[in-house]
N, C-alpha and C positions, 0 to 999 in steps of 0.2 A: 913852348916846351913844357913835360911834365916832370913834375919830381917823381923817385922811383916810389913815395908814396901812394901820391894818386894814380901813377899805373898798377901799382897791386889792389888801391881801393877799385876802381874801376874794372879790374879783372877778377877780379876775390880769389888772385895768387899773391904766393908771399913774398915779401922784399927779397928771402932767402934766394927764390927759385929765379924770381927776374936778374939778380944779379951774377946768377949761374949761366944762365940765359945769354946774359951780355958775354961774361967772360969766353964762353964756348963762341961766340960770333953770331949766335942765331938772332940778336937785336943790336940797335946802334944806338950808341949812347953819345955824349958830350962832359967833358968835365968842367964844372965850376971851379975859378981859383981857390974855390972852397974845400975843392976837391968830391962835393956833391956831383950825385949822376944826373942828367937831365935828359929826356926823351921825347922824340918828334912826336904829333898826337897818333900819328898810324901806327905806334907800336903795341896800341890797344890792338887793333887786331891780327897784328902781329903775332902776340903773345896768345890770344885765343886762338891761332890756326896752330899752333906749335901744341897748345894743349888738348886738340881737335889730334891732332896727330900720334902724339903720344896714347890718348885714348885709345888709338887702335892697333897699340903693339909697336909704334917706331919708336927708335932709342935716339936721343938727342947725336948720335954721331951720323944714324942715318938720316935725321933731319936736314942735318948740318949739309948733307952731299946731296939734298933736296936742291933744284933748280929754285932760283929766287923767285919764281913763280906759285913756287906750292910752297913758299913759306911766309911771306908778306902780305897776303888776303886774307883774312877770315872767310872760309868758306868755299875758297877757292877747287873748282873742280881737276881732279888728277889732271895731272899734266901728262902728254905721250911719252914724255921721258919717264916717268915715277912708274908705265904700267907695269912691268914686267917684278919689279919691285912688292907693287899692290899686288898682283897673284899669287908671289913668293910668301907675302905677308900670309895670305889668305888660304894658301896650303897650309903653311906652318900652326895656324890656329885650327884649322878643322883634324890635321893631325891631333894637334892637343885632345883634341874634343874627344877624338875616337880613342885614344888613351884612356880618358878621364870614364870615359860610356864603359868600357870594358872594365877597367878599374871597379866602377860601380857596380856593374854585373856580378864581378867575384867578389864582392863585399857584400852583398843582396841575398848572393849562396851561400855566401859562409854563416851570413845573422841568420839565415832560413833553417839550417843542417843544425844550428845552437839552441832552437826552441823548439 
């Protein structure tokens, strides 16, 4: 078992965020009568598929309704259930993008019209 120390040293997340982590259900913990957290050694990548995840736009409540498939692996390829989800994801960021490009555009005209 690790302490929630060396899961954060081992991940280079913070004790803050794994114990958020726990609380939300996305890791499994144990308590010492000490009332210290203790964790199995797989929640190393555990924790790195959840921050693998987050990276790309999902909110720990959508994690949370991840099939224990695509939360428990580091690295673990989409699952059939999560796809429809990953497209949703992936519209909603190229939306962004085409926002942010046109935004840019009319900021480009406007600095262009000022000089």
């Amino acid at each position: 078992m690790l302490s929630i120390g060396e899961v954060a040293r081992q991940t280079g997340i913070s004790v803050r965020s794994i114990r958020h982590y726990d609380r939300q259900g996305l890791l499994c913990s144990t308590r010492a009568c000490n009332g210290y957290r203790y964790f199995p050694p797989q929640v190393i990548g555990q924790v790195r598929q959840i921050q693998q995840l987050i990276a790309t736009g999902f909110s720990l409540a959508e994690i949370a309704a991840f099939p224990a498939c695509m939360r428990n692996e580091e690295g673990t390829a989409w699952c059939p259930q999560t796809r429809a989800l990953q497209r949703q994801r992936l519209a909603t960021i190229e939306a962004q993008i085409a926002t942010l490009e046109r935004r840019r555009a009319q900021l480009l005209a406007a600095l262009a019209g000022t000089e």
